[in-house]
KELUM-188811 format. One line per 10 residues: number of its first residue (from 1); their letters; for each residue x, y, z of C-alpha. Coordinates in steps of 0.5 Angstrom, whole numbers. Layout:
NUM) A) X,Y,Z  ... $
END
This chain:
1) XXXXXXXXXX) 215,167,351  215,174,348  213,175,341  216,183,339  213,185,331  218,188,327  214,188,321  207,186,318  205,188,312  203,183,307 $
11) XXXXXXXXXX) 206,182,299  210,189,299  211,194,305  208,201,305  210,208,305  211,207,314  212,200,315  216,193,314  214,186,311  214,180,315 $
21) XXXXXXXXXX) 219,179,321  218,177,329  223,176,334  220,170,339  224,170,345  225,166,352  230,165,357  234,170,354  234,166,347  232,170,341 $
31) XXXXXXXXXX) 230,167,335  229,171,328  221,169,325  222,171,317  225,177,314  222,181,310  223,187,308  226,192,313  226,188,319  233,187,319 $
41) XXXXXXXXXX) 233,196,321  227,195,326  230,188,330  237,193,332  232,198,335  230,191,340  237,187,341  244,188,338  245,184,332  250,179,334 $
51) XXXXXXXXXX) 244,177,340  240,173,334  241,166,337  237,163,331  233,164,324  228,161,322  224,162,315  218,160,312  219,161,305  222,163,297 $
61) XXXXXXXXXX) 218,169,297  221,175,298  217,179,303  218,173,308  227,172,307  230,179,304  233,182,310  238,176,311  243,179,306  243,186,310 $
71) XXXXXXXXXX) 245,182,316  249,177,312  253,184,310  253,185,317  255,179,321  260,176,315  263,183,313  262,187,319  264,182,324  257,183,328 $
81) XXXXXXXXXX) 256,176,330  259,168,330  260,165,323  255,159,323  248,163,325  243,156,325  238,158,319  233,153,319  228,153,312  224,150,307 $
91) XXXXXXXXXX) 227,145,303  230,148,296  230,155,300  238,155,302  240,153,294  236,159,292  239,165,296  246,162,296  246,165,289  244,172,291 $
101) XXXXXXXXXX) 251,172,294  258,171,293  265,171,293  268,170,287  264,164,286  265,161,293  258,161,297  260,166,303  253,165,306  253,159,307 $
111) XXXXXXXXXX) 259,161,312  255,166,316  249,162,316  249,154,318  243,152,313  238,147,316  233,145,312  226,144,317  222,139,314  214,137,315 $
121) XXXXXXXXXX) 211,134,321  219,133,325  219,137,330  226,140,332  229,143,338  234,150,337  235,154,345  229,151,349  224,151,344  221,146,341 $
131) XXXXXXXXXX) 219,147,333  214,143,329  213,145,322  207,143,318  206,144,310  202,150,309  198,151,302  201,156,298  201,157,290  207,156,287 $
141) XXXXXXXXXX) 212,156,293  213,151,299  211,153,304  212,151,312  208,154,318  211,153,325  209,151,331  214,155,337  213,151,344  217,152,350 $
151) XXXXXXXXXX) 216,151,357  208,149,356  207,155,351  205,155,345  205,160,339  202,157,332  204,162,326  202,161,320  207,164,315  203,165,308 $
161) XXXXXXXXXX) 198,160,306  191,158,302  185,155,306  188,148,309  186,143,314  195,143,316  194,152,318  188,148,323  193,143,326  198,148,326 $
171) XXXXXXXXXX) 195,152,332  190,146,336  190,149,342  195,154,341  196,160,346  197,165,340  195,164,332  199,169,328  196,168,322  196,171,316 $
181) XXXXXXXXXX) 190,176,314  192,178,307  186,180,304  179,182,306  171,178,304  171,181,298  178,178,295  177,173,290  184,171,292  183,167,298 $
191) XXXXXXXXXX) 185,161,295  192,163,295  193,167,302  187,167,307  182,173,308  181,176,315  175,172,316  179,166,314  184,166,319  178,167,324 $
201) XXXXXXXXXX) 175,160,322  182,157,322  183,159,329  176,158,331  177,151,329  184,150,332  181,151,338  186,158,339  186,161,346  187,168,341 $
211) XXXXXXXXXX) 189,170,334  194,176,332  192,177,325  198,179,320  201,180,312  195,185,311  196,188,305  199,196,306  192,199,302  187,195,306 $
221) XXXXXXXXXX) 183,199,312  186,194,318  180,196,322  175,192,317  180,186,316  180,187,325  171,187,325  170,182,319  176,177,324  172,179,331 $
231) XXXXXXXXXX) 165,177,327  168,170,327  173,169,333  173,173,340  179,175,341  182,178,336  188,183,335  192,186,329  200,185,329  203,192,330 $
241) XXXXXXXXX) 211,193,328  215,194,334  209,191,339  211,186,344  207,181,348  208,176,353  204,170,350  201,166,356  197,160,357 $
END
């Protein structure tokens, strides 16, 4: 399974990088992770647009969704891709940007995209993965982490949450934790996303092989988020835009 960042930033993308967005790849099958701001620029530098396979999205929030109406312009109006593009989301997600876009009151979007909504605890399966959503804890919006399996690996990626026993179950045991580090120690807001060492704890509970930390605030030194994470978890790293790795056992 290859894992490339498109962007990671967390909340809004600073002067040099993107918000949220992964493309997770096996056997030639690519899924679109989030699409925040900017990623749908940085997905063209690694595959044309009409070789996304599937999108999944983990919440409402702007930062995690927004380039989907750019590529909708691009596949719907620019011919670059079949209608139906399999879009799985939280549920209420798809009635919220259906009113984005539309033509003369008709809901073009749902033509370009084939709306699934994901639902906690069932797994489904899209290409050769086999995806597990769980219910993560994040104020004011539902939110789901996913849990990305294929040919005995197993990426856990936490979309955006709080502290909560579900983003420990999510990665048990898995290969890789893409979790979000928003903030640092000194934050007093680490109940609505994690801190660096938050994240660090949650792995180390999962049992994670290793921990990717990523949706760092752009006007955060990463190197203090990356030492306040090693000081409670091995192997640590930081998601990189335009990065790719080869998530292993």
């Amino acid at each position: 399974m290859k894992l490339t960042v498109l962007g990671a930033q967390g909340t809004w993308p600073g002067a040099d990088g993107e918000c949220s967005g992964y493309l997770v790849a096996q056997d030639g099958f690519h899924i679109w992770l989030d699409a925040g701001t900017g990623t749908f620029a940085r997905l063209q530098e690694h595959l044309p647009i009409e070789s996304v396979d599937a999108m999944l999205i983990t919440h409402g929030h702007a930062d995690h969704f927004l380039d989907i109406i750019p590529a909708f312009y691009a596949r719907h109006y620019g011919g670059k891709g079949d209608p139906g593009l399999p879009l799985f989301s939280p549920e209420g997600f798809t009635d919220q940007v259906a009113l984005l876009v539309s033509e003369n009151g008709r809901n073009v979007m749902g033509e370009a995209y084939d709306f699934t909504t994901a639902q906690r605890a069932k797994p489904f399966e899209v290409g050769p993965f086999t995806i597990t959503p769980y219910e993560m804890t994040h104020i004011g919006v539902y939110s789901l982490g996913y849990r990305i399996e294929a040919d005995g690996v197993v990426l856990a990626y936490s979309g955006d949450t709080g502290p909560c026993e579900e983003a420990v179950e999510l990665a048990r045991g898995a290969d890789l934790y893409l979790c979000e580090a928003t903030y640092q120690n000194a934050s007093n807001l680490t109940y609505f996303h994690l801190s660096a060492a938050q994240a660090a704890q949650h792995a180390a509970r999962a049992g994670a092989g290793r921990l990717m930390l990523t949706h760092i605030t752009p006007d955060l030194d990463r190197d203090v988020s990356l030492d306040e994470a090693a000081a409670v978890f091995g192997t640590v790293e930081i998601a990189v835009p335009g990065g790719s790795i080869e998530v292993r056992p």
